[in-house]
PyMOL CGO cylinders between C-alpha atoms (Angstrom):
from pymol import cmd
from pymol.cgo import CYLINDER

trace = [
    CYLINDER, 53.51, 79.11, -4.05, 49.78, 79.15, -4.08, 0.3, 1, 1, 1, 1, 1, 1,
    CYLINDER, 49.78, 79.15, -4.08, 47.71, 76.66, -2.52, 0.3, 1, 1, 1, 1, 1, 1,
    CYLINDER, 47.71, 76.66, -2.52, 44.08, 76.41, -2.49, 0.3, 1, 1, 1, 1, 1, 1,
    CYLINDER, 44.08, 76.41, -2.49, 42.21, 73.71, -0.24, 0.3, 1, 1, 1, 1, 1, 1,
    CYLINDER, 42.21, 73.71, -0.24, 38.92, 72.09, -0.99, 0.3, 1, 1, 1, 1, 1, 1,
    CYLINDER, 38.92, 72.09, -0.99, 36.59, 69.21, -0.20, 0.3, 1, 1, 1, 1, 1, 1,
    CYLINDER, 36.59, 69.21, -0.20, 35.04, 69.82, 3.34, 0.3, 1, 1, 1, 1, 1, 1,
    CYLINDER, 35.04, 69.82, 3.34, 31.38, 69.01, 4.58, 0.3, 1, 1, 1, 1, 1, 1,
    CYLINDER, 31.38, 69.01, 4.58, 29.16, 68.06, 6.56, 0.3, 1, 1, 1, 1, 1, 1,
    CYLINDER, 29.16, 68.06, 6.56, 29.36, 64.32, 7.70, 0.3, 1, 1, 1, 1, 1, 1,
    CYLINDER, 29.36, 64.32, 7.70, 27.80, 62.13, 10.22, 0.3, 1, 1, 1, 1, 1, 1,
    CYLINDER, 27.80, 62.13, 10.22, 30.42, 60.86, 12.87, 0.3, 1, 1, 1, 1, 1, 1,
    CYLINDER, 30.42, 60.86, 12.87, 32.39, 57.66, 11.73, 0.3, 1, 1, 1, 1, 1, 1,
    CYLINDER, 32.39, 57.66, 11.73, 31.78, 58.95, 8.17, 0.3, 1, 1, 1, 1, 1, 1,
    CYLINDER, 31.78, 58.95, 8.17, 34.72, 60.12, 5.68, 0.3, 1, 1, 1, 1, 1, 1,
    CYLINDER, 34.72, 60.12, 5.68, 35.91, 63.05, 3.84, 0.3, 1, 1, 1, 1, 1, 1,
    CYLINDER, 35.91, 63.05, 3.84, 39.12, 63.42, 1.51, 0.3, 1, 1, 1, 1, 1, 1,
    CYLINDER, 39.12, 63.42, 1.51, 40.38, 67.05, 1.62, 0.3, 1, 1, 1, 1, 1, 1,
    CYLINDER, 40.38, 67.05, 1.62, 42.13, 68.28, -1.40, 0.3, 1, 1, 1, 1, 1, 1,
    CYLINDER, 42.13, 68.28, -1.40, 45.26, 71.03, -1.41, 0.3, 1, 1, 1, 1, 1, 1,
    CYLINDER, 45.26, 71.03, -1.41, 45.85, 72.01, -5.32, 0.3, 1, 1, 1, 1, 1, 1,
    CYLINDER, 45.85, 72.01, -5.32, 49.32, 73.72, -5.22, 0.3, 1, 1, 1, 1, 1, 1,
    CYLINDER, 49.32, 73.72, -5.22, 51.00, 75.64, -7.88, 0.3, 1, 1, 1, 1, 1, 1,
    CYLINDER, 51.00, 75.64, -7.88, 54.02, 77.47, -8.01, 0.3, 1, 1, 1, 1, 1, 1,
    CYLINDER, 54.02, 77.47, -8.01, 57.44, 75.78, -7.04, 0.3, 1, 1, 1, 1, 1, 1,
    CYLINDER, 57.44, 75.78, -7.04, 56.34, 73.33, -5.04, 0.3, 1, 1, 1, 1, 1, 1,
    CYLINDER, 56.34, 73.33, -5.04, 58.89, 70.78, -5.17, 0.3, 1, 1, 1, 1, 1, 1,
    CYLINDER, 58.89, 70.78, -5.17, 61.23, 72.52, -2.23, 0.3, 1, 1, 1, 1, 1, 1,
    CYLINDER, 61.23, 72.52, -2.23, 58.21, 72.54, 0.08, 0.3, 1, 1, 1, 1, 1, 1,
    CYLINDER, 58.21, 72.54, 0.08, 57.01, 70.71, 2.91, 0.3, 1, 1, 1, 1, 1, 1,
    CYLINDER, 57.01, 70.71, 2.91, 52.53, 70.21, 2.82, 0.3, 1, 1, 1, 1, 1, 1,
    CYLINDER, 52.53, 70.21, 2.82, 51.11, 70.60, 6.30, 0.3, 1, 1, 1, 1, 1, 1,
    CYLINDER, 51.11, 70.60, 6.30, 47.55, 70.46, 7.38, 0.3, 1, 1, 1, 1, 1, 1,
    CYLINDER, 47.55, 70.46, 7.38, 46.21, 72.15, 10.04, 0.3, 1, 1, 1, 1, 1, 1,
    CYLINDER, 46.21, 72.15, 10.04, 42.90, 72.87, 11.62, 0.3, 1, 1, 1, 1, 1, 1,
    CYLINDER, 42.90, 72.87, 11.62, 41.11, 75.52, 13.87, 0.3, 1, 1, 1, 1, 1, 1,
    CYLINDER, 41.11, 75.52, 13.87, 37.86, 74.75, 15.87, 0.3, 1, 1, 1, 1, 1, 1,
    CYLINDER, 37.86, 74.75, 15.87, 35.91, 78.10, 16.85, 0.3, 1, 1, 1, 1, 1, 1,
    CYLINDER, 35.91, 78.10, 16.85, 37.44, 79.03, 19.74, 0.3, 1, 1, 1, 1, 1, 1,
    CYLINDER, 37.44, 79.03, 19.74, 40.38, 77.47, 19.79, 0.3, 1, 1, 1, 1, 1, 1,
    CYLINDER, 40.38, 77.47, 19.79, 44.05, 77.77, 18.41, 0.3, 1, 1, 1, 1, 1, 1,
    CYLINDER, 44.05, 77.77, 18.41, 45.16, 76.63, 14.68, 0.3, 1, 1, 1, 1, 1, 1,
    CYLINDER, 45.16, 76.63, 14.68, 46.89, 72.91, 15.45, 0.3, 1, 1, 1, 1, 1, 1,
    CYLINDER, 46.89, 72.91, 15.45, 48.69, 70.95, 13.37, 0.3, 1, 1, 1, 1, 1, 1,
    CYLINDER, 48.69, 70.95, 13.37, 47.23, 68.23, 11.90, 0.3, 1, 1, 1, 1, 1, 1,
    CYLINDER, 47.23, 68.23, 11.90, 49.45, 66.57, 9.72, 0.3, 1, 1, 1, 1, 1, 1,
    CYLINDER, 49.45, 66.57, 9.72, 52.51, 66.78, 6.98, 0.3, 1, 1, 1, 1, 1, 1,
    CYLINDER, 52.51, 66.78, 6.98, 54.00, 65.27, 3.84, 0.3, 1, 1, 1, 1, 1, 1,
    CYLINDER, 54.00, 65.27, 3.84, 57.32, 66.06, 2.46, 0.3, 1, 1, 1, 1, 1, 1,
    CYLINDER, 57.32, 66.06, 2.46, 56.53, 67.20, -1.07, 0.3, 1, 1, 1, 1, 1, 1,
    CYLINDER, 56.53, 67.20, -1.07, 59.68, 65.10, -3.07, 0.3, 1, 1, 1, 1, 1, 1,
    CYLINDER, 59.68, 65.10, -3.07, 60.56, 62.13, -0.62, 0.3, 1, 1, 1, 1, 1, 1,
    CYLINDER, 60.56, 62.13, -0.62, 56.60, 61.36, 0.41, 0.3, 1, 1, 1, 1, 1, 1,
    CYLINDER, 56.60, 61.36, 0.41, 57.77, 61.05, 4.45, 0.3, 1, 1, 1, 1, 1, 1,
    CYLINDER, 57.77, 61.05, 4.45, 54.70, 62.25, 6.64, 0.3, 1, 1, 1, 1, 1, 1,
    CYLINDER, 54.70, 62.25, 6.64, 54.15, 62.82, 9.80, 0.3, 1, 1, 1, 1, 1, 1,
    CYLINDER, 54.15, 62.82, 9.80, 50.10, 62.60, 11.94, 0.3, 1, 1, 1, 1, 1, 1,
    CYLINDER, 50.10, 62.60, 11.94, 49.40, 64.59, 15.36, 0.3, 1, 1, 1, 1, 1, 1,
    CYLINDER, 49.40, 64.59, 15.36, 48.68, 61.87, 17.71, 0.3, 1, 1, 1, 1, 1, 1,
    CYLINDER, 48.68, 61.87, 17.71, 45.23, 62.56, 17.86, 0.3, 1, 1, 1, 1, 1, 1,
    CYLINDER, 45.23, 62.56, 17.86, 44.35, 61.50, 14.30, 0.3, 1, 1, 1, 1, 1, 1,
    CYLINDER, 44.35, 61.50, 14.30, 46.81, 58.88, 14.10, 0.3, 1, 1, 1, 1, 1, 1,
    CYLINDER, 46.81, 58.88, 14.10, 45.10, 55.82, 12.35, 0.3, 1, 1, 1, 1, 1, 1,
    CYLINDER, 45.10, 55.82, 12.35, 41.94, 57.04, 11.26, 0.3, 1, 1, 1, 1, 1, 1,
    CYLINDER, 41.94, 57.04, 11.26, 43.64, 60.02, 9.15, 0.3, 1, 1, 1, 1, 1, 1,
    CYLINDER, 43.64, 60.02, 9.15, 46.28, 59.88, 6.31, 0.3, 1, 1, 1, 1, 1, 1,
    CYLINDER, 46.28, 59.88, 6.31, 47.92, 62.26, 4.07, 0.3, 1, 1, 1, 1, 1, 1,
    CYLINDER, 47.92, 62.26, 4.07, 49.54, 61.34, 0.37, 0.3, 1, 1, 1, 1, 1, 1,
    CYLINDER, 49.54, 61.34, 0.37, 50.68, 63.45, -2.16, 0.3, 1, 1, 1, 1, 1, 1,
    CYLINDER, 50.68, 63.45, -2.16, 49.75, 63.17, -6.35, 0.3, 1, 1, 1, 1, 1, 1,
    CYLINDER, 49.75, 63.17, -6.35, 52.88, 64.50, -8.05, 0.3, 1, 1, 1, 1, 1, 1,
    CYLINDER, 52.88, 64.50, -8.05, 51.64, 63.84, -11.59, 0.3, 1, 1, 1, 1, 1, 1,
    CYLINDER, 51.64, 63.84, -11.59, 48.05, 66.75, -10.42, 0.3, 1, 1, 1, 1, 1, 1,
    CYLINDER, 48.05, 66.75, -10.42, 50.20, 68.05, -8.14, 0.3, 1, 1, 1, 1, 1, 1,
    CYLINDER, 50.20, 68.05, -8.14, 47.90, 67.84, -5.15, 0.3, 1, 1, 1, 1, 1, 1,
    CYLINDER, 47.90, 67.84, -5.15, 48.02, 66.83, -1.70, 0.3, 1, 1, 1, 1, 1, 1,
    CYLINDER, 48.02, 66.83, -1.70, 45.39, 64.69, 0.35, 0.3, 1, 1, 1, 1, 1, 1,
    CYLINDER, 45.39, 64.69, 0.35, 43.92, 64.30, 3.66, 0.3, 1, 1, 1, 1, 1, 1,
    CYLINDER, 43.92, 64.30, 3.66, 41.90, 61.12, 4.10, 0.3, 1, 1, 1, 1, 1, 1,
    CYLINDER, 41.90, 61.12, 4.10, 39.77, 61.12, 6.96, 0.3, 1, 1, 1, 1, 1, 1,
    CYLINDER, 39.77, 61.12, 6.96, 38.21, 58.43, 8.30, 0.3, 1, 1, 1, 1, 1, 1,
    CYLINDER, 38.21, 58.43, 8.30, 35.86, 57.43, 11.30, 0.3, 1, 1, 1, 1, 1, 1,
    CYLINDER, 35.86, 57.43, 11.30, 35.44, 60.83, 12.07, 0.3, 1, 1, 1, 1, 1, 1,
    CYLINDER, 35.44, 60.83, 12.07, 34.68, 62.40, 15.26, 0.3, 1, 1, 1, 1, 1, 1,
    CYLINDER, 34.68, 62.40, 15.26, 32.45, 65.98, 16.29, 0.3, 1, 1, 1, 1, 1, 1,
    CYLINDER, 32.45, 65.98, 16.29, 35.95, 67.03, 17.80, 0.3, 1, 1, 1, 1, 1, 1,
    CYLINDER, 35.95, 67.03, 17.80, 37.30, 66.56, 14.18, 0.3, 1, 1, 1, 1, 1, 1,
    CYLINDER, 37.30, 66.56, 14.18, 34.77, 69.86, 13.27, 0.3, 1, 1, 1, 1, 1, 1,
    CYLINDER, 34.77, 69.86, 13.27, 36.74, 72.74, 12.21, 0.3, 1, 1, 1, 1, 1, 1,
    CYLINDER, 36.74, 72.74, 12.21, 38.43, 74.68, 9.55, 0.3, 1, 1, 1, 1, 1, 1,
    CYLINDER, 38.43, 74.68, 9.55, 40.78, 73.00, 7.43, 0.3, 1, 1, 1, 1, 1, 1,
    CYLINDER, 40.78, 73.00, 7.43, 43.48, 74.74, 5.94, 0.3, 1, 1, 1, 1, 1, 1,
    CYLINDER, 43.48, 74.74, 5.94, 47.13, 73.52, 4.09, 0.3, 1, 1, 1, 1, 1, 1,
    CYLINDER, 47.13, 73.52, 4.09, 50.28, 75.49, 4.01, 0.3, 1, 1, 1, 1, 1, 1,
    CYLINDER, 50.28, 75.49, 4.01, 53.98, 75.03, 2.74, 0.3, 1, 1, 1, 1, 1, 1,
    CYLINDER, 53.98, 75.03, 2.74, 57.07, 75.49, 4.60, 0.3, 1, 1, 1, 1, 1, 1,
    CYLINDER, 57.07, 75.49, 4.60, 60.67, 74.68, 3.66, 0.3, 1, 1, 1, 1, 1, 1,
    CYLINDER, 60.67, 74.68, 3.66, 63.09, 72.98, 4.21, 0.3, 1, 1, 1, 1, 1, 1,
    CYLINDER, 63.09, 72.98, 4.21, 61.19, 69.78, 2.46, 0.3, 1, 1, 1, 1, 1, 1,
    CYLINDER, 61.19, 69.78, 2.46, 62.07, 67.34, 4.61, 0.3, 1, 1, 1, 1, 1, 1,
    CYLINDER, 62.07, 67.34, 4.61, 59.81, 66.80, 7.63, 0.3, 1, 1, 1, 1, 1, 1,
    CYLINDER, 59.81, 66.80, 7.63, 61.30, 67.56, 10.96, 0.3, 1, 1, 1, 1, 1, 1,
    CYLINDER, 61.30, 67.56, 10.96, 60.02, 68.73, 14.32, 0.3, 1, 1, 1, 1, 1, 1,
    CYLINDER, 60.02, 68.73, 14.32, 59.29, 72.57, 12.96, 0.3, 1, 1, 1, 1, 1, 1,
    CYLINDER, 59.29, 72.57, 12.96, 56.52, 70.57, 10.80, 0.3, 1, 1, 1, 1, 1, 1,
    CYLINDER, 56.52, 70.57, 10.80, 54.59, 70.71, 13.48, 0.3, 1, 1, 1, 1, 1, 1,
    CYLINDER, 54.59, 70.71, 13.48, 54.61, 74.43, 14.06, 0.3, 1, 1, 1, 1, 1, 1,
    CYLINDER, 54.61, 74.43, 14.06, 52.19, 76.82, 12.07, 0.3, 1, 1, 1, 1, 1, 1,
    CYLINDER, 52.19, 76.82, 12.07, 55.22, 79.63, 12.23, 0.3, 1, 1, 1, 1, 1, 1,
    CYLINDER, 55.22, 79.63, 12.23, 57.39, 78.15, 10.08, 0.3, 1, 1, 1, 1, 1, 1,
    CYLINDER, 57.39, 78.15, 10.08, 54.85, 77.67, 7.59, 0.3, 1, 1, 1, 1, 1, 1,
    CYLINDER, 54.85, 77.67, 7.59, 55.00, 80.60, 4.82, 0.3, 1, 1, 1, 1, 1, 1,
    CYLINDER, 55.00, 80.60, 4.82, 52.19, 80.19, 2.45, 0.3, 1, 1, 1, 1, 1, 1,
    CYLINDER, 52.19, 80.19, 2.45, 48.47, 79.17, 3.38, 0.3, 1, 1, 1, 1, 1, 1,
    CYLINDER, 48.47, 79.17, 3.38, 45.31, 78.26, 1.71, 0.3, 1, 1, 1, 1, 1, 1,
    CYLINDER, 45.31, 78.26, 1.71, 42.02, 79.28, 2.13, 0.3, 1, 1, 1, 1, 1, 1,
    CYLINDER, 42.02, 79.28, 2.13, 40.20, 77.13, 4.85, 0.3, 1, 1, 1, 1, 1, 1,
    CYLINDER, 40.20, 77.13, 4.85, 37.74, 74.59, 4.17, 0.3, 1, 1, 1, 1, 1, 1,
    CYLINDER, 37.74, 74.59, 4.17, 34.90, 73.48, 6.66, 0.3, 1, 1, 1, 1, 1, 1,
    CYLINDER, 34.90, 73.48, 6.66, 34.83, 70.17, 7.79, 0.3, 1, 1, 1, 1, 1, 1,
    CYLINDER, 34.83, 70.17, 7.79, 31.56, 69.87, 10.59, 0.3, 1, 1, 1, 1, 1, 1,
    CYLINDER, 31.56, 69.87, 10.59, 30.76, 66.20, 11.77, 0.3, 1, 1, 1, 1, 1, 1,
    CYLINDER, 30.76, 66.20, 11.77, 27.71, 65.65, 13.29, 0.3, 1, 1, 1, 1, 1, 1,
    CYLINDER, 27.71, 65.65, 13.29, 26.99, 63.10, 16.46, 0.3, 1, 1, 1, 1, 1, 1,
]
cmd.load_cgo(trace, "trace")
């Protein structure tokens, strides 16, 4: 599996961004996760799809404002983030675990197996 993120920026707080992960490979047995590191501070989990049955799970703090979806027919997966926040500032990256249904080791960067390249997200005040 080989995943590639994209779409970060530079945004002014309450703006938007829609990340991108373009996965190839045999995708369909994988959980998508999200997650995000802020310099300084540990990789945390942002967020998770299942890739066939389109259940997701959102770490409470972006609950609301962020969403994830899956495009079977480009096989990609999306983060939509809205009314963004400075704490939101970090790197972005997306990784695949199995099995593909979402349970509480979706949440936990070491079951993930494969990982994208990060992709900056940086919100301004």
């Amino acid at each position: 599996v080989q995943l590639q993120a994209f779409g970060g920026g530079l945004v002014q707080a309450g703006g938007s961004l829609r990340l991108s992960c373009a996965a190839s490979g045999r995708t369909f047995n994988y959980v998508i996760g999200w997650f995000r590191q802020a310099p300084g501070k540990e990789r945390e989990f942002v967020a998770a799809i299942s890739w066939g049955g389109g259940n997701t799970y959102l770490a409470e703090s972006v609950k609301g404002r962020f969403t994830i979806s899956r495009d079977k027919a480009l096989n990609t997966v999306s983060l939509q983030m809205n009314s963004l926040k400075p704490e939101d500032t970090a790197d972005y990256y997306c990784a695949a675990k199995t099995p593909s249904f979402i349970d509480n080791r979706s949440t936990y960067r070491r079951y993930y197996t494969y990982w994208g390249q990060g992709t900056l997200v940086t919100v301004s005040s």
